[in-house]
C-alpha positions as MATLAB code, in Angstrom:
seq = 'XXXXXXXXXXXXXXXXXXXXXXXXXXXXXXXXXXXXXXXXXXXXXXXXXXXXXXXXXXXXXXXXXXXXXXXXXXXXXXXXXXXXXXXXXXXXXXXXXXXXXXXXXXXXXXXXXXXXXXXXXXXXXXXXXXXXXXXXXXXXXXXXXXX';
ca = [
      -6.473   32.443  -17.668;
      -5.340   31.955  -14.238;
      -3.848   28.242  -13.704;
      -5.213   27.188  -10.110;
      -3.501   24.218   -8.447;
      -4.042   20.367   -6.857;
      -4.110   22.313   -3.422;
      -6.475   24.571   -4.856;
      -8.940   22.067   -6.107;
      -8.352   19.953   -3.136;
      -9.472   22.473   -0.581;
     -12.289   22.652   -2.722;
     -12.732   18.688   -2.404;
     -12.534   19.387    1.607;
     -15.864   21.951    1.191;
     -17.667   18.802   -0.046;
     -16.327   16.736    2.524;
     -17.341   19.352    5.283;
     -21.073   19.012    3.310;
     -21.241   15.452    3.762;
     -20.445   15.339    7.491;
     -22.933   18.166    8.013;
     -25.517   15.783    7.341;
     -23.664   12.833    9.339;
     -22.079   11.295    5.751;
     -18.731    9.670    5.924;
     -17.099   13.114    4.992;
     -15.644   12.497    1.349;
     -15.668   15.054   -1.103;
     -15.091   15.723   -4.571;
     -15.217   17.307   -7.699;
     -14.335   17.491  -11.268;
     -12.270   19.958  -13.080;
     -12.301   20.544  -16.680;
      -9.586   22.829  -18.479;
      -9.114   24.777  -15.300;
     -12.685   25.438  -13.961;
     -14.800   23.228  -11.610;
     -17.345   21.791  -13.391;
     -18.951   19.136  -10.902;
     -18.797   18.912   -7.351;
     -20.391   16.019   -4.994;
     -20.058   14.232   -1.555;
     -21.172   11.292    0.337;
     -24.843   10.765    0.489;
     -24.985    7.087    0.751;
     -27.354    7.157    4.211;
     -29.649   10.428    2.529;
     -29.834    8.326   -0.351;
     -30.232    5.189    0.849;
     -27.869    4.161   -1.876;
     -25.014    2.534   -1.267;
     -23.568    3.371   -4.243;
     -23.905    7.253   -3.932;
     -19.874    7.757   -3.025;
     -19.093   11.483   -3.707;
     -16.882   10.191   -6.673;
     -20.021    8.739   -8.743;
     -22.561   11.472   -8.029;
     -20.051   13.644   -8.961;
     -19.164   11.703  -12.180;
     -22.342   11.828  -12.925;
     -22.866   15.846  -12.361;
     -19.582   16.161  -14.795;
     -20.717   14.201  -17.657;
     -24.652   15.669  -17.597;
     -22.459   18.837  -17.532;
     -20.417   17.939  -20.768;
     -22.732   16.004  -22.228;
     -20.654   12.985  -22.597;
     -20.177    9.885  -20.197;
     -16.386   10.433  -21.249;
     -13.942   12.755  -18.791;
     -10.295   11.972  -20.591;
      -9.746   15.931  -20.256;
     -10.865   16.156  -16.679;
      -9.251   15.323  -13.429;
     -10.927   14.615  -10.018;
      -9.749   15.751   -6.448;
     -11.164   13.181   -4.341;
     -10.599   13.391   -0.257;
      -9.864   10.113    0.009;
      -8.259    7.322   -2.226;
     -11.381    5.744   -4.479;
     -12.789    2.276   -3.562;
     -12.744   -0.648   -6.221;
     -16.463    0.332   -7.465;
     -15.657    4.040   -7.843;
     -12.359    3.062   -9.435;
     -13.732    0.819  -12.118;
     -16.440    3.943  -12.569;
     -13.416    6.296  -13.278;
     -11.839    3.733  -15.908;
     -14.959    3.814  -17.969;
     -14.997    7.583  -17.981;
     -11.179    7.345  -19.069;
     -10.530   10.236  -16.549;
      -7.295   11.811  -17.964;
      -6.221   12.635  -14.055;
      -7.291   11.449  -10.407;
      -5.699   13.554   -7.368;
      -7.140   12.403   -4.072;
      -5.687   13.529   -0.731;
      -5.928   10.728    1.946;
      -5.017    6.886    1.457;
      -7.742    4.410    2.337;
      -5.597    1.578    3.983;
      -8.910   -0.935    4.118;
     -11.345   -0.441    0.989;
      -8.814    1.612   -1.805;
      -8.494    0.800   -4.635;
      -4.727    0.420   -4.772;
      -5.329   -2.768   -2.661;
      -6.370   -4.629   -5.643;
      -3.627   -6.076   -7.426;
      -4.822   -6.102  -10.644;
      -4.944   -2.148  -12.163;
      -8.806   -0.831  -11.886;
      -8.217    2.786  -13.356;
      -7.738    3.542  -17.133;
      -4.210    3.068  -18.079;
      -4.033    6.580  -19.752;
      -5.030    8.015  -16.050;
      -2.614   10.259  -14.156;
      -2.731    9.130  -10.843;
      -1.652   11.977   -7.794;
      -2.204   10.835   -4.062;
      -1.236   12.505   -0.969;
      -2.545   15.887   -1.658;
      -3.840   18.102    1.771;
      -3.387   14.369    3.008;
      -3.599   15.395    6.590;
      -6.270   17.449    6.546;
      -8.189   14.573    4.542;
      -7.138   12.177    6.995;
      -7.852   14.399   10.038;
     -11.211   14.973    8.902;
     -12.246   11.007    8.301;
     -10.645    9.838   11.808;
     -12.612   12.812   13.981;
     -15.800   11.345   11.941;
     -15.609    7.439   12.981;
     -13.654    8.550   16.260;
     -17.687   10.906   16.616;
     -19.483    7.378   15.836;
     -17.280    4.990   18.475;
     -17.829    7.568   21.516;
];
């Protein structure tokens, strides 16, 4: 079986964050790999929604587990495009998600802000993944909004 990598998957993240801002969404994308294959995939559709709590992470948590059946993901990972808030955080500690990868840092609503730890302890935590293009790709967004 071919062994794809974090780059791989994140690119893949970027497709769902190209969805989201498509349909003027905060462009975030994920999804959910399981033993090597993409299982789930999601993005942003908090405003489609009208659901503030439809962050690409939990519609895609969602997808994965109706997928497998199970509301645990300890052998999956998520690429995320940008570092989880507190809610989708505490979300990914209940699904003991055995890895998280995301690609940008979100300096004002992450997760890692909180002091006290918010993801499962047995979770593999890689940041800074295609952080650039993650970035780049958020900023031309709310730069879009302020002109």
């Amino acid at each position: 079986m071919e062994s794809y990598t974090d780059e791989y998957f994140m690119r893949e993240a970027l497709k769902e964050a190209n969805k989201a801002l498509a349909i003027s969404e905060v462009p975030v994308g994920a999804v959910v790999v399981c033993k090597n294959r993409i299982i789930a995939r999601g993005h942003n559709q908090t405003e489609k929604l009208t659901d503030a709590t439809a962050h690409a992470e939990m519609l895609t948590i969602t997808a994965a587990a109706n997928y497998l059946g199970s509301k645990y993901l300890d052998e999956c990972a998520l690429y995320v495009t940008l570092e989880p808030c507190a809610m989708c955080a505490g979300a990914l500690h209940w699904t003991q998600l055995q890895k998280l990868v995301f690609g940008a840092s979100d300096l004002q609503r992450g997760f890692s802000l909180v002091s006290s730890p918010l993801l499962h302890p047995k979770t593999e935590v890689v940041q800074g993944i295609k952080a650039n293009e993650c970035k780049q790709l958020i900023d031309a967004f709310f730069r879009g909004i302020r002109e």
